[in-house]
C-alpha positions in Angstrom: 6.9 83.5 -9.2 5.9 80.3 -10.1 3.3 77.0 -9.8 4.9 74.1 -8.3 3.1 71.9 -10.9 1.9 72.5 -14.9 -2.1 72.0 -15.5 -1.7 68.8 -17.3 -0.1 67.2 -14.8 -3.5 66.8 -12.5 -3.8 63.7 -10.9 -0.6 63.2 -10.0 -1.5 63.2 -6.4 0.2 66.5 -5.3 -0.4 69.5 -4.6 0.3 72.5 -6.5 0.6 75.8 -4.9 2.1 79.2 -5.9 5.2 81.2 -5.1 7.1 83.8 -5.3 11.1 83.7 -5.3 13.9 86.0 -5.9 15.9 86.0 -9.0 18.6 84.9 -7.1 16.8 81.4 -5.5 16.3 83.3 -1.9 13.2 84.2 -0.4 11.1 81.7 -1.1 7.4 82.8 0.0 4.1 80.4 -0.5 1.2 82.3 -1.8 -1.1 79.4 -1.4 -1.6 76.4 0.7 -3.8 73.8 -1.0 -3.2 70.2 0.8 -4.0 67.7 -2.0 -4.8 67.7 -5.2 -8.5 68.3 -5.2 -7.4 72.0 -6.1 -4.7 73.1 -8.0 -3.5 76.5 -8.4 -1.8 76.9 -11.9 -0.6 79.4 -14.6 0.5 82.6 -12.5 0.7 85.4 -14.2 1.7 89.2 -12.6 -1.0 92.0 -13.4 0.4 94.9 -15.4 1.1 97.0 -12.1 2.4 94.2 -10.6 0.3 94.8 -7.7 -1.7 91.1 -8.3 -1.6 87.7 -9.7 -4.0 86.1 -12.1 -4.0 82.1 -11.7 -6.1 79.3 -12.8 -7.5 76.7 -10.0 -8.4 73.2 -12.1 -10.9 71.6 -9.7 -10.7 68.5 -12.1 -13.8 69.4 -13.7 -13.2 73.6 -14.6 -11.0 75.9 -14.1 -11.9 79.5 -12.8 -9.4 82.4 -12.7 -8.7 84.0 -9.6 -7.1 87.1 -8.5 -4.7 87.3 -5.7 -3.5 90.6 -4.3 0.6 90.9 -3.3 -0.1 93.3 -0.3 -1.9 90.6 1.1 -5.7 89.3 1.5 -7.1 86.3 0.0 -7.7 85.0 -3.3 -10.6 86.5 -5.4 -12.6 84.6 -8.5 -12.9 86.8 -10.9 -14.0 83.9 -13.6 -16.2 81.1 -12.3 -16.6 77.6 -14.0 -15.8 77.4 -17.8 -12.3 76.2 -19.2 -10.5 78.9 -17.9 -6.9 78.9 -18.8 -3.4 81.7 -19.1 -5.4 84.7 -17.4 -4.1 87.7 -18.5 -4.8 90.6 -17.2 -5.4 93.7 -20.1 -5.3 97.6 -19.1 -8.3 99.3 -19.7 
């Protein structure tokens, strides 16, 4: 998995999605499709059951962290506005 583009590289005047890949380069699958820059998904990080992702979206003025399920469905903010950054995702 991965983010096509690092948070401090906003306004470069790209966008920056999310995907996953296979350790051996094949299989390349988006897991979001933002079309400019105005929203940039960042930072992925697998949930402990590897079931989700936690990401930052930097809107240029916060960042929220959002939760996107692997099986499929959309995104959910689980963090709204703030400075937001590295979500990790803690057992309870």
């Amino acid at each position: 998995m991965f983010g096509t583009h690092g948070l401090n590289t906003f306004g470069s005047g790209v966008a920056s999605d999310l995907y996953l890949i296979r350790p051996d380069g094949t299989g390349l699958e988006p897991l979001t499709e933002y079309s400019s820059e105005s929203e940039r998904a960042t930072q992925p990080r697998y949930t402990p059951d590897g079931d989700r992702i936690v990401f930052t979206i930097d809107d240029g003025s916060s960042r929220t962290l959002w939760v996107l399920p692997l099986d499929g469905g959309e995104p959910i903010q689980v963090a709204a506005g703030g400075i937001y950054t590295h979500g990790t995702w803690q057992p309870v």
